[in-house]
N, C-alpha and C positions, 0 to 999 in steps of 0.2 A: 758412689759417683763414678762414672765412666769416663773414661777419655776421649769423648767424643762432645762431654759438658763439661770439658773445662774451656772457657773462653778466653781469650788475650787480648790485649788493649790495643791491637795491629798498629790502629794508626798511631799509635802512643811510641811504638815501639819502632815504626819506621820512622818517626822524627829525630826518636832518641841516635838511631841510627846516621840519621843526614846530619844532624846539626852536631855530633857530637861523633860519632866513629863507631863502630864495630866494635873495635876494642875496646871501648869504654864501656860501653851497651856487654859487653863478659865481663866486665868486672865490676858493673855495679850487678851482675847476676850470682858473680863469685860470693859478694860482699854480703848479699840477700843470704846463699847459702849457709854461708858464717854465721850469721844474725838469727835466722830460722831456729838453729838447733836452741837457742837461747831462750827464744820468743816461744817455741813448743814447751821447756824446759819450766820455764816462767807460768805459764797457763796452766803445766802438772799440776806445778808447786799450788798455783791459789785453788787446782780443784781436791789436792788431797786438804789445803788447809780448810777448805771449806769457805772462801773469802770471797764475796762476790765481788766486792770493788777491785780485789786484785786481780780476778776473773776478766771484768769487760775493762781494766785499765791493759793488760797484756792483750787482751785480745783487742784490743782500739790500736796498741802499735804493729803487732804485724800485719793489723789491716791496711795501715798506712802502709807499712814495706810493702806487704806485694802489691798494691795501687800504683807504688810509685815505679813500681817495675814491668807493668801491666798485666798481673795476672788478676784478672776482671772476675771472675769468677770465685777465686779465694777470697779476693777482697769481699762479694755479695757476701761471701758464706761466714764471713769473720766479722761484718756488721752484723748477722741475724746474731751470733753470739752472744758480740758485744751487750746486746739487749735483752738477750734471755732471759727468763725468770724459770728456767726449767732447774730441778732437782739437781743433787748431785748424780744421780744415776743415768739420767739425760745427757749433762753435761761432761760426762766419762766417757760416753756413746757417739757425741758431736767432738770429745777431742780425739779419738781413734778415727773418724771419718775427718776430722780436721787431717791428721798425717799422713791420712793416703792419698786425697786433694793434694796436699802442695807438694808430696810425690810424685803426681799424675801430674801437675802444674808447671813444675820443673823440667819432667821431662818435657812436655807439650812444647815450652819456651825454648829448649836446645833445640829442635828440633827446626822451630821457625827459625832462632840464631843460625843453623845451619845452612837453612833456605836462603838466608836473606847477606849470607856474606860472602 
């Protein structure tokens, strides 16, 4: 995935921005940061145990975080997950492309935080 396809919830994010600050809008970005290393961590864990319900129950929450943060785009790609029925060697394949996505994601969202403050 390129940095040119990751999408962002714009108008998600310039509301978060009016109705609530800037500063706020970087720290529930900070707070995502935090949570990510967890929610990546989590998703290992159920792919080395081999768990599927562990699989699409971590992958259904940081679909919700990055939703709620508007990275529109992670979130598509953490719903197709969540529903997979692909192998383990699929699903090793989609979490290494899962952490360069919300690599590429995060930056893309400084970037607009930059723009927009």
């Amino acid at each position: 995935m390129n940095n040119t396809s990751i999408q962002l919830n714009d108008d998600l994010l310039k509301d978060y921005v009016q109705s609530l600050s800037i500063e706020i809008v970087n720290k529930m970005i900070d707070l995502y940061r935090e949570q990510v290393i967890i929610y990546l961590a989590d998703i290992e864990s159920s792919l080395e145990s081999n768990d599927d319900a562990l699989w699409q129950q971590y992958c259904h929450k940081m679909k919700g975080a990055a939703g709620s943060i508007g990275l529109q785009s992670l979130h598509a790609q953490l719903a197709f997950m969540e529903k997979t029925s692909a192998d383990i060697a699929e699903k090793a394949q989609q979490l290494v492309e899962l952490k360069l996505h919300n690599q590429q994601a995060l930056v893309k969202v400084d970037a607009w935080l930059e723009q927009n403050s």
